[in-house]
NULUMVO-44455 format. One record per residue (C-alpha): x, z, y; residue number from 1. Coordinates in pm, 1 decimal. Layout:
X, Z, Y, NUM
...
END
This chain:
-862.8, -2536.4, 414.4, 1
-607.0, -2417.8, 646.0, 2
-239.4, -2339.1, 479.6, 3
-30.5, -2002.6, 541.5, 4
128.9, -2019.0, 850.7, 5
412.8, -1844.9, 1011.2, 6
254.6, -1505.5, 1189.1, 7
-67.5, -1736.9, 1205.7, 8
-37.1, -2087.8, 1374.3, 9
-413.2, -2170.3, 1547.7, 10
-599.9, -2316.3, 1327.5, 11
-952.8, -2275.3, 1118.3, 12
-982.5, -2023.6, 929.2, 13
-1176.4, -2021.3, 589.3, 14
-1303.7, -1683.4, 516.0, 15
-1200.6, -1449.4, 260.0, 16
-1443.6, -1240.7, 45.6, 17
-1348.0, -938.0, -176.8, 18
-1492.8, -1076.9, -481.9, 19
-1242.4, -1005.2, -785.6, 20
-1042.5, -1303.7, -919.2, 21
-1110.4, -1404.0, -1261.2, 22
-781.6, -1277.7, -1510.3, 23
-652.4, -1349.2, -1823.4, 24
-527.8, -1093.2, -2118.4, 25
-152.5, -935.4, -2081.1, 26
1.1, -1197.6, -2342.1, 27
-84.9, -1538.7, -2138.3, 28
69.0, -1336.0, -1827.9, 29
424.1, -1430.5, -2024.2, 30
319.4, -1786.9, -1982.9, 31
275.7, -1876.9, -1642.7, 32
475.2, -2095.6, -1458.5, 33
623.7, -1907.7, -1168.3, 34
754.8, -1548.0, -1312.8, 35
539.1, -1297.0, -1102.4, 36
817.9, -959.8, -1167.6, 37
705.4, -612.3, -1154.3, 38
875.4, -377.6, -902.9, 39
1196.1, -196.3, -1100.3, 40
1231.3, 155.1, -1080.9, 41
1453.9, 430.3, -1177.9, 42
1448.5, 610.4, -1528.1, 43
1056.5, 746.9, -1539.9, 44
1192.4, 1083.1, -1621.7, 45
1433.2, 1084.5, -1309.4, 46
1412.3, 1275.1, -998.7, 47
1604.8, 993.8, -762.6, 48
1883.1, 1110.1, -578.1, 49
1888.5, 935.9, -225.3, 50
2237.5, 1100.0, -204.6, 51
2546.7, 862.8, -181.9, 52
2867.8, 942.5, -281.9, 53
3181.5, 896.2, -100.4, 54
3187.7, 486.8, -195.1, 55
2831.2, 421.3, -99.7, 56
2729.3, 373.2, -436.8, 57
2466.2, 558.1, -647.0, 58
2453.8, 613.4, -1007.7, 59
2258.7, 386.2, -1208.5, 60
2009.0, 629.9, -1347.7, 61
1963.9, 755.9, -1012.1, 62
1950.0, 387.4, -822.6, 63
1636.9, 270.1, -631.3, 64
1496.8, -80.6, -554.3, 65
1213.9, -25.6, -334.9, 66
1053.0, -385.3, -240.8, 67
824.5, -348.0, 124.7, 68
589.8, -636.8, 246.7, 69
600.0, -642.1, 621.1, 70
259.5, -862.6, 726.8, 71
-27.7, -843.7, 1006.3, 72
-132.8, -1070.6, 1303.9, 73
85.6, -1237.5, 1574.6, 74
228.4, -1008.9, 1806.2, 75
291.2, -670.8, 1561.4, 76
632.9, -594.5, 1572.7, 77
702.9, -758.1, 1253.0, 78
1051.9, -881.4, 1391.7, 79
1135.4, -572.2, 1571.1, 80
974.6, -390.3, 1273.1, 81
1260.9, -526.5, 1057.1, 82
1504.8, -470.4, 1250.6, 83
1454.6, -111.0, 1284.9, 84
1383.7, -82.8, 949.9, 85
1739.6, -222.4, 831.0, 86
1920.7, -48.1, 1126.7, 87
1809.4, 333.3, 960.0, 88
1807.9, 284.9, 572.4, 89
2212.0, 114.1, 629.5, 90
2274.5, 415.5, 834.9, 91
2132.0, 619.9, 524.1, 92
2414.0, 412.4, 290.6, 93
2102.0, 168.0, 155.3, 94
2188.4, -213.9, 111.2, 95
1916.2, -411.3, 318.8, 96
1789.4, -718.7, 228.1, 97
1541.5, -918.6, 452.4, 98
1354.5, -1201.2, 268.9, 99
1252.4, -1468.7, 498.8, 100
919.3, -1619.5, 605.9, 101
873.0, -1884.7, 352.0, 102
602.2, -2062.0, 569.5, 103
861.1, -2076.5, 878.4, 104
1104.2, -2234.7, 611.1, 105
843.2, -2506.9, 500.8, 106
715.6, -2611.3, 809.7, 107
1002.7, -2638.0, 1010.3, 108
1077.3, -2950.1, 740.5, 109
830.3, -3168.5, 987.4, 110
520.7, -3051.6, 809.7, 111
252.1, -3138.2, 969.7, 112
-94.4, -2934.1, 811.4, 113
-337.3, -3150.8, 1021.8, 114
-185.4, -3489.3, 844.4, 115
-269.0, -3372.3, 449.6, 116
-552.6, -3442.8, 297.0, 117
-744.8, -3165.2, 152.4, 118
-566.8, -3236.8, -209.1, 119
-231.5, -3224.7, -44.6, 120
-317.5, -2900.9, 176.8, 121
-405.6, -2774.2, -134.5, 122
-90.4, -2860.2, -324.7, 123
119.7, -2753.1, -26.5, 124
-14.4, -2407.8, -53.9, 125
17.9, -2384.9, -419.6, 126
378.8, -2472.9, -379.2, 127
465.2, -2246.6, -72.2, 128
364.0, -1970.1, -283.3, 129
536.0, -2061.8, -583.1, 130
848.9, -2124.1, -313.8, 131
792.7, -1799.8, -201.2, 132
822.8, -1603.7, -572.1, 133
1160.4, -1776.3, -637.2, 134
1248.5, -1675.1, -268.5, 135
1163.2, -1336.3, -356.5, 136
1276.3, -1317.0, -697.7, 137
1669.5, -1440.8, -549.4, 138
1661.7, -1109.1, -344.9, 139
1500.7, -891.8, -623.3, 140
1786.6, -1020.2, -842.8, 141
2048.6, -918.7, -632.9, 142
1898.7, -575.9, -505.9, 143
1862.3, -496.9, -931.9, 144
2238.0, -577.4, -937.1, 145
2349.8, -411.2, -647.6, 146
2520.4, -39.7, -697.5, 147
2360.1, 101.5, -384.7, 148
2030.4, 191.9, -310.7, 149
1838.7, -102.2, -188.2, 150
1545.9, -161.7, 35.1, 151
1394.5, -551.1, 6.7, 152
1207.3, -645.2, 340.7, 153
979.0, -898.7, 240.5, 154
816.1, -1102.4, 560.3, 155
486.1, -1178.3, 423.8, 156
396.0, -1143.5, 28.6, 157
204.0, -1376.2, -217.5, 158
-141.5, -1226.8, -99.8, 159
-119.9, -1339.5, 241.9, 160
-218.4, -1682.8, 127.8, 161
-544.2, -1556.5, 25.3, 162
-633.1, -1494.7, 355.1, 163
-581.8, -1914.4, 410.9, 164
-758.8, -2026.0, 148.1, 165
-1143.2, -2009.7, 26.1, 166
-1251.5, -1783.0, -299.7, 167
-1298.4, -2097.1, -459.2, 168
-993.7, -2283.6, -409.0, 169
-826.9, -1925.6, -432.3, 170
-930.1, -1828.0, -728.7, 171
-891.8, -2195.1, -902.6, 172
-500.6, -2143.4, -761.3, 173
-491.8, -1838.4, -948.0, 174
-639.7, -1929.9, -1302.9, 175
-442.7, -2269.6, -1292.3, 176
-102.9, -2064.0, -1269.6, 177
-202.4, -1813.3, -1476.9, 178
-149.5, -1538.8, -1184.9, 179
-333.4, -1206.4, -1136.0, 180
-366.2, -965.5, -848.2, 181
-260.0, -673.3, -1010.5, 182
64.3, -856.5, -1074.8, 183
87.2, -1055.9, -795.1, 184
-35.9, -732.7, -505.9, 185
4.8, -406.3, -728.7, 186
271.2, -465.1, -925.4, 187
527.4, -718.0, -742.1, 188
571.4, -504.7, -391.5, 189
607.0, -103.5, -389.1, 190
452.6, -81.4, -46.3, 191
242.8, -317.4, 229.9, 192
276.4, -204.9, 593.4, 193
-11.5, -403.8, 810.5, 194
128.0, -395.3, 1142.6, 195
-181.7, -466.9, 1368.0, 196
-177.4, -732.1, 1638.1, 197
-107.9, -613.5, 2030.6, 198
-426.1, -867.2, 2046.1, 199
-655.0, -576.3, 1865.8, 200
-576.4, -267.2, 2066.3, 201
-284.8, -365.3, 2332.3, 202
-428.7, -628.1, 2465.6, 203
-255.7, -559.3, 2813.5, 204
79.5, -662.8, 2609.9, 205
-1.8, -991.1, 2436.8, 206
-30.3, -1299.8, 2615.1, 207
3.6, -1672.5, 2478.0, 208
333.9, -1749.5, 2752.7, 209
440.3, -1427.3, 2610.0, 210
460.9, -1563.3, 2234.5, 211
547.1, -1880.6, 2329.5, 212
900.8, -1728.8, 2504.7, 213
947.1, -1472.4, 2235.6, 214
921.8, -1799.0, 1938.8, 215
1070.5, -2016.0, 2128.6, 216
1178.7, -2196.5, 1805.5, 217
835.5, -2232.4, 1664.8, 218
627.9, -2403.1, 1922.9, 219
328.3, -2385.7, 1717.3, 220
278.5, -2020.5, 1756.2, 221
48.8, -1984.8, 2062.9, 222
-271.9, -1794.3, 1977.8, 223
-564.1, -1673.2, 2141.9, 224
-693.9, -1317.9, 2148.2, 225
-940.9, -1377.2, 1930.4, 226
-802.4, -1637.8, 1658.3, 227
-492.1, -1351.3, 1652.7, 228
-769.0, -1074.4, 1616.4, 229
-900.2, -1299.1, 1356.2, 230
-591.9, -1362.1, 1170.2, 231
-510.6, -991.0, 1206.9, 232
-808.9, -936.9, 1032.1, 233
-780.6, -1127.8, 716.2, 234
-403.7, -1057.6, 643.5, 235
-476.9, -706.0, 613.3, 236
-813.8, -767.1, 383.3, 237
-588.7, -974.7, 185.9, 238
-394.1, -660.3, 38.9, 239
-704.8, -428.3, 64.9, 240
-654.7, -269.8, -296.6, 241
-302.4, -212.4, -332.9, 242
-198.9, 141.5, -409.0, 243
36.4, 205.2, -124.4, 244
-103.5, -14.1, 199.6, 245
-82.3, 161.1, 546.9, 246
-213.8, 10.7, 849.0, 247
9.6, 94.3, 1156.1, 248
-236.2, -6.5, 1421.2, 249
-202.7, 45.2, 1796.2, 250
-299.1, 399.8, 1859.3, 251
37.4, 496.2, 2053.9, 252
284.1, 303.7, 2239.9, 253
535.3, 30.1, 2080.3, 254
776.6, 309.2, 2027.4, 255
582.5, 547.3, 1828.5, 256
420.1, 252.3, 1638.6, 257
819.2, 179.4, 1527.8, 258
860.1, 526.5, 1414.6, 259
482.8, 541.6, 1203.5, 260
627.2, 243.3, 1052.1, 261
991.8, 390.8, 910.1, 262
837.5, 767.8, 844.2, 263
548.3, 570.6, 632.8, 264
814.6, 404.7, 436.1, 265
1068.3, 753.0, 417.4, 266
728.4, 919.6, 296.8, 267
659.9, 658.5, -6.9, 268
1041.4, 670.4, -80.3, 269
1087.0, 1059.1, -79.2, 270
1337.6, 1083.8, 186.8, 271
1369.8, 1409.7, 383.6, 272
1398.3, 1276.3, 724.9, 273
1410.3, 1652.3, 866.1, 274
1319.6, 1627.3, 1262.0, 275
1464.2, 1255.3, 1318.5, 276
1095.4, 1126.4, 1370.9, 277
787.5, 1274.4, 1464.7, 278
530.0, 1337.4, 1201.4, 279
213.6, 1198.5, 1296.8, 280
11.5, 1036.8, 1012.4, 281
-129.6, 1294.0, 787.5, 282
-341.6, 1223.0, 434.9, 283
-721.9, 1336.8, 492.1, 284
-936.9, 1428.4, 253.3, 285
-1325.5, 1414.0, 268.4, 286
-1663.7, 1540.1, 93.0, 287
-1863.2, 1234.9, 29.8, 288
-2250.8, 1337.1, -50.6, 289
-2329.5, 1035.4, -231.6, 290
-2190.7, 688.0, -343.1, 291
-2426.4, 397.3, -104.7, 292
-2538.8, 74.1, -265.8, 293
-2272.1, -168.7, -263.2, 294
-2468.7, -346.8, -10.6, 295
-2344.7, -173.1, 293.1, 296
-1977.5, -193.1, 217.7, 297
-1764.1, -421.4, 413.1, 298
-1546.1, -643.7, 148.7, 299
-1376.2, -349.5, -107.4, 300
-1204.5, -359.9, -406.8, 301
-1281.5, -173.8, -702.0, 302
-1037.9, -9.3, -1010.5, 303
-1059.5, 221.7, -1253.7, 304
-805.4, 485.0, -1258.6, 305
-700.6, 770.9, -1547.6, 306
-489.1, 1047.4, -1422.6, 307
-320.2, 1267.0, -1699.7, 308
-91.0, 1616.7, -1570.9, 309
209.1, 1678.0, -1725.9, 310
414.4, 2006.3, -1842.6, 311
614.2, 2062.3, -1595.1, 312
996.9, 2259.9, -1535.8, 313
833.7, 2520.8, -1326.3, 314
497.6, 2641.3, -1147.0, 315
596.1, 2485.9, -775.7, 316
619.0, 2133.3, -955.8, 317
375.7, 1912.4, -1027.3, 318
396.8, 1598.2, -1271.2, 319
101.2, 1355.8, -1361.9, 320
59.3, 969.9, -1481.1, 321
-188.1, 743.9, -1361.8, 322
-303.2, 454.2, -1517.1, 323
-460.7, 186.3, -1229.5, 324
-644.1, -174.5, -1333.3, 325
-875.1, -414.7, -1304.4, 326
-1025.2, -637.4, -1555.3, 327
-762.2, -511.4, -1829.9, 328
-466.5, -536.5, -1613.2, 329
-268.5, -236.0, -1509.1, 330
-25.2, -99.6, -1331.9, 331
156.2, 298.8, -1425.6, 332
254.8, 519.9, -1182.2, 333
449.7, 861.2, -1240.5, 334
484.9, 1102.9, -954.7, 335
654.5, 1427.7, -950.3, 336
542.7, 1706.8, -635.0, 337
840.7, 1903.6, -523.0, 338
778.4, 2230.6, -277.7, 339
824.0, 2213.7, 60.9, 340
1174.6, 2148.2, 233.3, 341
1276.4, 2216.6, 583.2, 342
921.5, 2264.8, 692.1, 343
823.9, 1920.3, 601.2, 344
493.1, 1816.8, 340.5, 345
564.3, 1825.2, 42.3, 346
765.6, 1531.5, -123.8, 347
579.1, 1270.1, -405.2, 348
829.7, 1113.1, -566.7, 349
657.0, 808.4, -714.1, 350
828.7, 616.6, -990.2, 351
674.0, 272.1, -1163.5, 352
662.0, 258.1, -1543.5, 353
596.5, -29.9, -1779.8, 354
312.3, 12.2, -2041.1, 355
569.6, 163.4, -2268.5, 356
712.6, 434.7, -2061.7, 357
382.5, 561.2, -1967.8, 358
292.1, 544.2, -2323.1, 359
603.6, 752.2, -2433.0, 360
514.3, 1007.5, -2116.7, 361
223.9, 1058.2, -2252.5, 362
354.4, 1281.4, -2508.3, 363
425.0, 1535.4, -2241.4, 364
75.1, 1587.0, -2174.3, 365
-43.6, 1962.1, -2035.6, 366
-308.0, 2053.2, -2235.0, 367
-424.2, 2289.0, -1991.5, 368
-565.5, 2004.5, -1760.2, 369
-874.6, 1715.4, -1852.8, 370
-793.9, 1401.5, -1784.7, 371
-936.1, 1240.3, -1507.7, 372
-1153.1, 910.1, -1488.0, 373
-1231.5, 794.2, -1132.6, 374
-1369.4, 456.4, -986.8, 375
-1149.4, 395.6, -679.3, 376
-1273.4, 130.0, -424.2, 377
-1064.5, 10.8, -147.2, 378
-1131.6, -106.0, 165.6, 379
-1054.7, -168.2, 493.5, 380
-1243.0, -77.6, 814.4, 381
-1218.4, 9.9, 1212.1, 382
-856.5, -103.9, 1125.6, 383
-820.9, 150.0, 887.0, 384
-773.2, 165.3, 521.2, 385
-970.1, 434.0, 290.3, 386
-1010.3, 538.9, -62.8, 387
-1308.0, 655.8, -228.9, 388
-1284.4, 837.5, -554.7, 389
-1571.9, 833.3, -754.3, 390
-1508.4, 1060.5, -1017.3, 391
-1654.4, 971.5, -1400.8, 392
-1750.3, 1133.9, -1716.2, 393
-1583.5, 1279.9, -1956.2, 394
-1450.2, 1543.4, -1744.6, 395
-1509.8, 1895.8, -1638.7, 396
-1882.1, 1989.8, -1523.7, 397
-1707.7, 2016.4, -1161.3, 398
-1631.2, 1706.4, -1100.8, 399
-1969.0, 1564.5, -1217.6, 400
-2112.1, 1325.7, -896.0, 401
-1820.2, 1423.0, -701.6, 402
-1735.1, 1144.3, -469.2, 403
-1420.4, 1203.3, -230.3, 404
-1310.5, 955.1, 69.5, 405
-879.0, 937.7, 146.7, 406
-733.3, 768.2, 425.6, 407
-432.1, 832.1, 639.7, 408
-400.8, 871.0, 1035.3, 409
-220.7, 953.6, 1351.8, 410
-590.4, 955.6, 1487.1, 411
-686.4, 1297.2, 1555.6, 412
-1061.5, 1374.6, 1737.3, 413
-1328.2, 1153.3, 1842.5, 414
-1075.2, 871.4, 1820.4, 415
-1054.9, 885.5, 1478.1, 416
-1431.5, 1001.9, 1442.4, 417
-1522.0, 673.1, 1601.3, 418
-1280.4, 534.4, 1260.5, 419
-1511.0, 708.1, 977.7, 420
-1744.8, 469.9, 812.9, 421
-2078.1, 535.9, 949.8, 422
-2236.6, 437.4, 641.5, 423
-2066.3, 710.9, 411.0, 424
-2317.5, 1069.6, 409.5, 425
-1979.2, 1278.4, 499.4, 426
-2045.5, 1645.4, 423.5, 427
-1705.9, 1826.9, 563.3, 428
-1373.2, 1763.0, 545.4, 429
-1149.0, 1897.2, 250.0, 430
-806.6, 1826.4, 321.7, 431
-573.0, 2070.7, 141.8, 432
-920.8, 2306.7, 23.3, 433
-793.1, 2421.8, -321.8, 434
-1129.4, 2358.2, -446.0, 435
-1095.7, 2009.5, -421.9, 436
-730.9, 1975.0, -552.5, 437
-733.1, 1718.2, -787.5, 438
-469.5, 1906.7, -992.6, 439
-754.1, 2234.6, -966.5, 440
-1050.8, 2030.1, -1072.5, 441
-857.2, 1942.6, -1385.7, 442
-754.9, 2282.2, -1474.4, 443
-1014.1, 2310.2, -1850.8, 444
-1010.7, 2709.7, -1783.5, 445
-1229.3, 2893.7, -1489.2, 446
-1095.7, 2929.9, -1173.2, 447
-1187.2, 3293.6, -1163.2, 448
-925.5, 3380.7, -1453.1, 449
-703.5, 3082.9, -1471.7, 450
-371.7, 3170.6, -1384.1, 451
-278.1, 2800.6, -1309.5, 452
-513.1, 2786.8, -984.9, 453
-289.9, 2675.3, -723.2, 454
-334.3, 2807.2, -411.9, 455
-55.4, 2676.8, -168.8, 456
-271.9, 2383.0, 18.8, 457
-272.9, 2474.1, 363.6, 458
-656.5, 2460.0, 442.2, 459
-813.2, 2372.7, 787.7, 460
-1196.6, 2355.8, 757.7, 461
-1345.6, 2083.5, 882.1, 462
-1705.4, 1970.7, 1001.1, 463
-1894.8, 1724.4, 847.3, 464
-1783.9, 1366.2, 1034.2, 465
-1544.8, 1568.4, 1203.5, 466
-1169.4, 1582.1, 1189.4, 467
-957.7, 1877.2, 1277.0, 468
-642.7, 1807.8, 1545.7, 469
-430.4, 1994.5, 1367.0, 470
-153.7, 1819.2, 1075.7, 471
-291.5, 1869.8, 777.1, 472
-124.0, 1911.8, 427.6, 473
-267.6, 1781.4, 101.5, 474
-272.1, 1961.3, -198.5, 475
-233.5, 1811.9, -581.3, 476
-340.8, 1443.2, -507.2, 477
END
C-alpha cells in the first residue's frame, strides 16, 4: 500500500477501481469520528450578489463560501494555479484562503513510508486524512465567519487518498470511520479542478532536474514520465463522480491553461468576468443511440438524479432543484438561469441546500413541467470527463430511451473527435437544439401549442462523432 504523497512521491501504486463504497443510513453519518461538513451556501432563495460595498464586506444573506480542490499529477501548475487564483478573486474584494498540503506537512516530520509496516502505512493514511478534515475544517470555520466573500483553496481533498490505497483497504477505511463519498467528494468541496501533468501532453516541459529545482524543499519529488502519467491518472479517477469536476489538461500553452483554470471557477461561481479572459471551454451536448453494457466502460460512477422546475419571477429565468445520490445519500442543488449579460453565456447560479431547504423549495414546484428521473454515470476518459444521462420512467413519452452524453472542452475538431468515447453509438450533436432542452422535454403540454417552449438556445448542428468549431451555448441544463 503506498500512502498519499505530496504531488506524488515515486512509489507503487495500488490501483483504484470505480466500484461504489459500501454506506451507511443518514443518522450514523452524525456519529463518525472526524466531522465530514457540507459546503455552506447562501440563503437557497438568494440570488448572490458578488458586489462589495465600499468596506469590502458583503451582506450576510448575500455572502458566499465557495470551497475549490486544486489536485492532479506532478508538474500541473498546482502552485502557480494558486497563486493566480488568490491574486484575481482579492482583486475582486474576496478573502482567500489557501489550505495546505497535509501530506507535505506529515512527511516533512521524518516520515519515512518505506520503514512502516503495512499496519502502520495503513494507520498513517487513516490519520493523514483525518489530519486533513480538521485542516480543512480550521479554514472552513473561518471563511463561515468571515464578512467578505471567501474562496477556500484546498491543495488536495479527502479523495485523493483513494487513489493510494486498494478498494479493499479503501473501503474498510471508509466503513470503520463511518465516512461516505457523497459526503466526503459531493458534499465537502463545491468544485475539483484536475490540473493534468506537463508529463501527459507537455512532455517537452517536464523533466525530473526540472522538479527537483522547482521543490527544492522536498527532495522526494523526482518522478518519471510515466509514474507522473500514472499518478496523473488516478488522482483524477479518484473524484470521477463529483458534480462540478473539470479537467484542465494541456491543450494550449501554460498561459491559457492558467486562464481555463480561473474562468472554470468564475463560471461555477456566477461571476461576469466581461472580456478579462478568453472564453474557451464550452458545455457540449450529445445524442447517444443507445446505453452499451457496462462492460466496455472504463471505471464510472453511477447516481440517480430527480430534477424538479420551479415557478419562476419571469419567462427569461429559469429555476429547478435537483436531488443527486447514491446508495441513499444525497446531495441538493438549486440553480437559478439568468439571460445573457454583456454577450457572455448565460449565468447558473448554483446554490447548495440541506435536505430541509430542498424540501421547503419544493413547494414552489411548476406544475407545468414532469419531473425528471435520470441515471447519471461519470467517468473519465482521453483526459476528459463526461456525463451520460440516461433518462427513466415516469416521465413524458419523449424522453423514453433517451440517453444524452455532457462534457466540457476547449477542444474543438478532430482534436477533440479523437476525445469522444469510441464505444458510445453517437448520433449528432445537440448542444443548445431546443428539442433536447432539458427544461423543453419537461414541459407536460405539446410543443406545437405550448407557450412555454423556449426557444433562445443558440443551435449549431452537428454531425454524428463530430464537433462543430464554433462556441456553443447550452440551453435549460
Amino acid at each position: 500500500m503506498a500512502t498519499l504523497l505530496s504531488n506524488g512521491q515515486q512509489q507503487s501504486v495500488m490501483a483504484n477501481s470505480n466500484g461504489q463504497d459500501q454506506q451507511k443510513d443518514e443518522p450514523e453519518q452524525q456519529q463518525q469520528q472526524v466531522e465530514i461538513r457540507k459546503s455552506t451556501s447562501p440563503k437557497p432563495g438568494a440570488m448572490p450578489s458578488l458586489k462589495l460595498n465600499r468596506m469590502g464586506s458583503v451582506s450576510p444573506k448575500d455572502k458566499r463560501v465557495y470551497k475549490i480542490v486544486l489536485t492532479g499529477g506532478p508538474c500541473g501548475g498546482k502552485t502557480t494555479g494558486q497563486s493566480r487564483l488568490c491574486t484575481f478573486f482579492e482583486n475582486l474584494g474576496w478573502k482567500v484562503f489557501r489550505v495546505p498540503e497535509t501530506a507535505t506537512v506529515l512527511l516533512s516530520g521524518g516520515v519515512k513510508f518505506s520503514d512502516l509496516t503495512e499496519k502502520e502505512a495503513y494507520k498513517f493514511q487513516e490519520n493523514l486524512i483525518r489530519t486533513m478534515v480538521q485542516i480543512e475544517n480550521t479554514y472552513f470555520e473561518l471563511g463561515n465567519s468571515s464578512t467578505r466573500n471567501c474562496l477556500i483553496i484546498c491543495d488536495r481533498g479527502v479523495m485523493d487518498a483513494s487513489a493510494y490505497i486498494s478498494k479493499d483497504k479503501w473501503e474498510k477505511m471508509m466503513a470503520g470511520n463511518k465516512w461516505n463519498p457523497v459526503e466526503m467528494r459531493d458534499n465537502r468541496y463545491n468544485q475539483i479542478l484536475h490540473l493534468v501533468s506537463a508529463a501527459n501532453g507537455a512532455e517537452d516541459f517536464y523533466s525530473t532536474e526540472n522538479r527537483k529545482r522547482h521543490y527544492q524543499d522536498h527532495a522526494c519529488r523526482s518522478e518519471g514520465v510515466d509514474l507522473a502519467r500514472e499518478l496523473d491518472y488516478k488522482s483524477a479517477a479518484a473524484w470521477v463522480g463529483h458534480p462540478y469536476f473539470d479537467v484542465i489538461d494541456n491543450s494550449t500553452n501554460f498561459e491559457a491553461k492558467m486562464n481555463r483554470m480561473i474562468e472554470s471557477v468564475c463560471q461555477k461561481v456566477g461571476i461576469d468576468i466581461g472580456d478579462r479572459l478568453q472564453a474557451t471551454s464550452r458545455k457540449l451536448k450529445y445524442l447517444v443511440a443507445f446505453l452499451p453494457p457496462d462492460s466496455e466502460f472504463p471505471p464510472f460512477q453511477d447516481f440517480d438524479v430527480v430534477h424538479h422546475y420551479l415557478q419562476s419571477a419571469g419567462p427569461k429565468v429559469q429555476a429547478r432543484l435537483r436531488k443527486r445520490g447514491q446508495k441513499s445519500h444525497w446531495s441538493y442543488i438549486h440553480t437559478q438561469r439568468r439571460p445573457n449579460v454583456h454577450g457572455q453565456a448565460r449565468i447558473e447560479v448554483k446554490t447548495q441546500l440541506t435536505h430541509r431547504d430542498y424540501m421547503n423549495l419544493l413547494a414552489q414546484r411548476d406544475d407545468a413541467h414532469f419531473t425528471i428521473y435520470k441515471k447519471r454515470r461519470c467517468f473519465l476518459i482521453n483526459n476528459q470527463y463526461f456525463q451520460l444521462d440516461i433518462y427513466k420512467e415516469p416521465g413524458h413519452p419523449r424522453c423514453k430511451g433517451l440517453v444524452l452524453l455532457e462534457t466540457y472542452s476547449s477542444l474543438t475538431g478532430e482534436a477533440l473527435k479523437n476525445c469522444m468515447p469510441k464505444f458510445l453509438n453517437i448520433v449528432k450533436e445537440v448542444t443548445g437544439d431546443p428539442d433536447y432542452s432539458m427544461f423543453n422535454l419537461s414541459l407536460k403540454e405539446d410543443w406545437s401549442t405550448t407557450k412555454k417552449f423556449c426557444r433562445s438556445a443558440t443551435h449549431v448542428k452537428g454531425t454524428a462523432n463530430g464537433v462543430s468549431s464554433t462556441p456553443l451555448l447550452l440551453n435549460g441544463q
